[in-house]
C-alpha positions in Angstrom: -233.6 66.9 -81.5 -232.0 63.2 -81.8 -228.6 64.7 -81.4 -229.8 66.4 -78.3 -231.4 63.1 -76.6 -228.5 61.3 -77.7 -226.1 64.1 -75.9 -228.1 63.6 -73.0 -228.4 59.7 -73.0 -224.3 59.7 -73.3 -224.0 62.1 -70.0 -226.3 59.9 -67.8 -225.5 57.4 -65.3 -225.9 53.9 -66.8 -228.3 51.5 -64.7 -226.3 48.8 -63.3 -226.8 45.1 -64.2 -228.8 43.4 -61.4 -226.3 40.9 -59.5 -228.6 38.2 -60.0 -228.9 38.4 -63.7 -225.3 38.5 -64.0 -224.7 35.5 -61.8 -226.7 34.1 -64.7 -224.4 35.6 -67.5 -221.6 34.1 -65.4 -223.9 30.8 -65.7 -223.8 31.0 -69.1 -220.8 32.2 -70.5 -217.6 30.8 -69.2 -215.3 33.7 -70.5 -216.8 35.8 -67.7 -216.8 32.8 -64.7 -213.1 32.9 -65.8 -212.3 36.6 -65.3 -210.4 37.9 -61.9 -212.9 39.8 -59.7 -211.3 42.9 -61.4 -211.8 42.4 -64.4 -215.3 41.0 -64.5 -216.2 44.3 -62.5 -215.2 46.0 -65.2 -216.8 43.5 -68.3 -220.2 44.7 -65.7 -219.7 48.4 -65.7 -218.9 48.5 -69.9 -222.3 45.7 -70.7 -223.9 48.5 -68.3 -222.9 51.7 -70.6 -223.2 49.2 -73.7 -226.9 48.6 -72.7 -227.5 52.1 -71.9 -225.8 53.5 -75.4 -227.1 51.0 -77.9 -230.2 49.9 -79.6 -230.4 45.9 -79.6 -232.7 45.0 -82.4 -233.7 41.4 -83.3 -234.9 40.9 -86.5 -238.2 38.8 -87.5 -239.4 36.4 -84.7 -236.5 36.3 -82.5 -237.6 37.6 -78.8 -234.6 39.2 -76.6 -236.1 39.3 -73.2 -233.5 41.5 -70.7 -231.1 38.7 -70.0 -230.3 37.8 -73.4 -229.3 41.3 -74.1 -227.2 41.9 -71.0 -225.4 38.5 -72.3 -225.0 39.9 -75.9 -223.6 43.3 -74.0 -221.3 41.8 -72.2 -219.7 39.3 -74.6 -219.7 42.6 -77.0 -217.8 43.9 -74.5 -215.2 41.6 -73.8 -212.5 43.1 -76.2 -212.7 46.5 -74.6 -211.4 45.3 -70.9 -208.0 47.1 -71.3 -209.1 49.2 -74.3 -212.1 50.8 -72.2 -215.5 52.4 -73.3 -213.5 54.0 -76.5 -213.9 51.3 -78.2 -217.7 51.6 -78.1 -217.7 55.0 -80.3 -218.7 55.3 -83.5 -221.9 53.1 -84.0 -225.0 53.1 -82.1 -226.8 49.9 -83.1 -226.5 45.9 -82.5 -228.9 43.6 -85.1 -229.5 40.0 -83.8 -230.8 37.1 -86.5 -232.2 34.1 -85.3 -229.8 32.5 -87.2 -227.0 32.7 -89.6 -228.1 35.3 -92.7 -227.5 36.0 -96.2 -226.0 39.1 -97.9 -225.9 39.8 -101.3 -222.0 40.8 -102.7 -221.1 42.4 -105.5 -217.2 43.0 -107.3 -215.9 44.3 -110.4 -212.8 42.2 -111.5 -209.9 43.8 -113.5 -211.8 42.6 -116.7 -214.6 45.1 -115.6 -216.9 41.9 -115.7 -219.4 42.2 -112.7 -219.7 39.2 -110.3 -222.5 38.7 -107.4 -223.0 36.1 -105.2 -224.6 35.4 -101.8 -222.6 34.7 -98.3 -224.5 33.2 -95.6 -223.0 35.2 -92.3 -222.7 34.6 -88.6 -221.9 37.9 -88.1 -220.8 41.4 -89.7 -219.6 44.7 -89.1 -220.1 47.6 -90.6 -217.3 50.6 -90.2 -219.8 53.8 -90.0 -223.1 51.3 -89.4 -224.8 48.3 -87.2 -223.3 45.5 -85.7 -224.7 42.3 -86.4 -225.0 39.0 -85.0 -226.5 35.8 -85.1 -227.9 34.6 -81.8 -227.9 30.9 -83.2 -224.0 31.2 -84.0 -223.6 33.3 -80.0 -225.2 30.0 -78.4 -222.7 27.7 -80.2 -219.8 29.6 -79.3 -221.2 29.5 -75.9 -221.9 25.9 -75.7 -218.3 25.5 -76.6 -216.3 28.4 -75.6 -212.5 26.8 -76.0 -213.3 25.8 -79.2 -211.6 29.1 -80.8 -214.7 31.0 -82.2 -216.5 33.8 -81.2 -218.8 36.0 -83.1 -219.0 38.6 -81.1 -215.2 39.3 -80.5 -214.6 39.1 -84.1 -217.3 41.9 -84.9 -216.2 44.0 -82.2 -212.7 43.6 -83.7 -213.5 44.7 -86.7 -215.0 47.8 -84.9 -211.7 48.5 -83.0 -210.1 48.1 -86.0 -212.3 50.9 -87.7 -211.6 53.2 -85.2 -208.8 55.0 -86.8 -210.6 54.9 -90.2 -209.0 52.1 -91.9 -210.0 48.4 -91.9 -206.6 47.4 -91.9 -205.9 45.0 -88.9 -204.5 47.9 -87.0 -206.4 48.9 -84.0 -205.7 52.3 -82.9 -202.4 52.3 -80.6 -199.3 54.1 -79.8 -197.5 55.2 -82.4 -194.1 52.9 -81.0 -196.5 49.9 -80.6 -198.3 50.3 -83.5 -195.2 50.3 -86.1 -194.3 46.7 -83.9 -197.8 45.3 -84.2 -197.9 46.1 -88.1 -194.3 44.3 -88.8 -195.1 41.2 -86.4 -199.1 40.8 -88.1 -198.0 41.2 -91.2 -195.3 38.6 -90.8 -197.5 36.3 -89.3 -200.1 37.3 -91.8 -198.0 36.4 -94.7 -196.8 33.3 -93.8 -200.3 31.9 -92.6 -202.1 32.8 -96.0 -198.8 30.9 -97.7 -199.6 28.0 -95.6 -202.9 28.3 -96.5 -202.7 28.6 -100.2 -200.4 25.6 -100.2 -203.9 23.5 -99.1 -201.9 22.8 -95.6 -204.5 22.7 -92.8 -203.8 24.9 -90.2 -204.4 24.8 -86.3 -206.0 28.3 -87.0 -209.1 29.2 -89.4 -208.5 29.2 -92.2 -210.6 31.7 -92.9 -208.2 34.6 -90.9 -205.9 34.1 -94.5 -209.1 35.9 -96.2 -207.0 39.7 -95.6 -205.4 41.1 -93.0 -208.7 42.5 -91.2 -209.5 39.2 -90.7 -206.4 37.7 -89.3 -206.9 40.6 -86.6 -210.3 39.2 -86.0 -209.9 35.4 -86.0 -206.9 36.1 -84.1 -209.1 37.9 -81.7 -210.8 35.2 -81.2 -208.5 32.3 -80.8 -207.0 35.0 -77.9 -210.3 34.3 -75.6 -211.3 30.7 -76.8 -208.2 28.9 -77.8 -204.9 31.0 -76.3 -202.8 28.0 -76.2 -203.4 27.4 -80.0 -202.7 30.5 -80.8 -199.6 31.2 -78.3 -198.2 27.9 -79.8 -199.1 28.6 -83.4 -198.0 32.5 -83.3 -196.6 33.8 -80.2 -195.6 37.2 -81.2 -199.3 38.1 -82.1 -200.4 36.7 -79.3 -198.5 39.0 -77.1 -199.4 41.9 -79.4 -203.4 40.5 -78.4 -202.5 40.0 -74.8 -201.2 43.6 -74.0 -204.4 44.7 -76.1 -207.3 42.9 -74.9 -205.5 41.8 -71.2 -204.5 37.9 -70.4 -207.3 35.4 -71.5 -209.7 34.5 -69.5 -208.5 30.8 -70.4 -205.2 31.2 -70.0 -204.5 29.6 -67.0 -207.2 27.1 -66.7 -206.6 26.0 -70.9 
C-alpha cells in the first residue's frame, strides 16, 4: 500500500509555492535574490516537487511552520538547477535539529582495537537514508551567505554524489567528463590535503582535506558562497562545479 501512495504522490502535480511566500524566501536567502529570472523559476518549480516528495521532520521542540520549509526546500534545492529533479531520487526524508547534534562513531583500526567517539554535526547525509540538517547552522549560513558555508549544499552533495552508488566525490556524469572531473579533483584533492597536513592554513576549509567526498562537498559550497575563493584557489574544480551546478549566484556581484 505505501508503494502504491507513493507511486501516486510521484505522478501528481506538485502545488506551487505561493508568490508571496517566495518573495519572502527571496527576503531571506540571498542565493535566490541573486539568481537570473530563469533560474530562480526553476529553484521554484524543484522546492515545489521537493515539498511535494519529501517528509520534513523536526526533531524535539523545533516548530517548522510552511515558510521555513519552503526555505529549507529550496536551499536543498539549489545544487540541482542544471542537474534537474534526478538528483532528488533515492531518499524520501529531510530531519531538522534545532541545533547542531551529536552522533556516536565507531572504527576498527588495523590493530583490531575498537575506537568510539562522539561528533557534534551541522549536518549529515545518509546514502540509502534521511537527510539531515541543523536549522541553527541554516540561519548562520543565511545570515552570512558569502562567507563559504552552506549546510545544505554540502548534504545535498553528498546525495548527488551517491547517486551512482559510490561516495567517491564523483557525481554521476558523462562518461568523457567524468574521467576529466576524477583527474582534475583528485589533483586538486591531493595537493590540498598536502597543504593541509603541512599545518598551512588554507583559504579553503580545512575540513574538505577530510577525503575526497568531502572536497566534493566543501567545494560545493565555496561554488555558491565564496566563488572567487575558490576560482582563485582552484580553478579547474571550479569550472568542473560551474558546468555542474550552473554559474553562482555570486558570481558576478562577489
Amino acid at each position: 500500500m505505501r508503494k502504491l501512495i507513493r507511486r501516486l504522490l510521484a505522478g501528481a502535480t506538485p502545488e506551487p509555492i505561493s508568490p508571496e511566500r517566495w518573495q519572502a524566501l527571496r527576503a531571506r536567502a540571498r542565493w535566490i535574490a541573486a539568481l537570473d529570472g530563469e533560474r530562480e523559476g526553476r529553484l521554484q518549480a524543484l522546492a515545489s516537487r521537493f515539498l511535494h516528495e519529501k517528509t520534513i521532520t523536526p526533531v524535539g521542540d523545533l516548530s517548522l511552520d510552511e515558510d521555513r520549509r519552503a526555505l529549507l526546500a529550496a536551499l536543498c534545492c539549489l545544487p540541482l538547477l542544471e542537474f534537474g529533479a534526478e538528483g532528488l531520487h533515492g531518499w524520501s526524508q529531510l530531519i531538522v535539529y534545532p541545533d547542531a547534534f551529536r552522533v556516536n562513531r565507531s572504527h576498527v583500526d588495523a590493530a583490531g582495537v575498537l575506537h568510539e567517539w562522539d561528533d557534534e554535526l551541522s549536518g549529515e547525509s545518509w546514502e540509502h537514508g534521511p537527510l539531515i540538517l541543523s536549522w541553527a547552522d541554516i540561519q548562520a549560513d543565511l545570515d552570512e551567505p558569502d562567507a563559504g558555508f552552506c549546510v545544505a549544499v554540502h548534504e545535498m552533495a553528498h546525495k548527488l554524489d551517491a547517486l551512482d552508488g559510490v561516495l567517491d566525490g564523483t557525481p554521476p556524469l558523462p562518461r568523457a567528463w567524468q574521467t576529466q572531473w576524477a583527474r582534475d579533483f583528485q589533483h586538486a584533492y591531493d595537493a590540498f590535503a598536502a597543504e593541509v597536513d603541512r599545518g598551512r592554513e588554507t583559504a579553503i576549509d580545512a575540513y574538505a582535506a577530510e577525503a575526497p567526498e568531502e572536497f566534493f562537498a566543501v567545494c560545493s559550497e565555496y561554488h555558491f558562497s565564496d566563488p572567487r575563493t575558490l576560482q582563485a584557489q582552484m580553478p579547474a574544480v571550479a569550472a568542473h562545479l560551474a558546468r555542474l551546478y550552473g554559474p553562482s549566484p555570486f558570481g558576478a556581484e562577489k
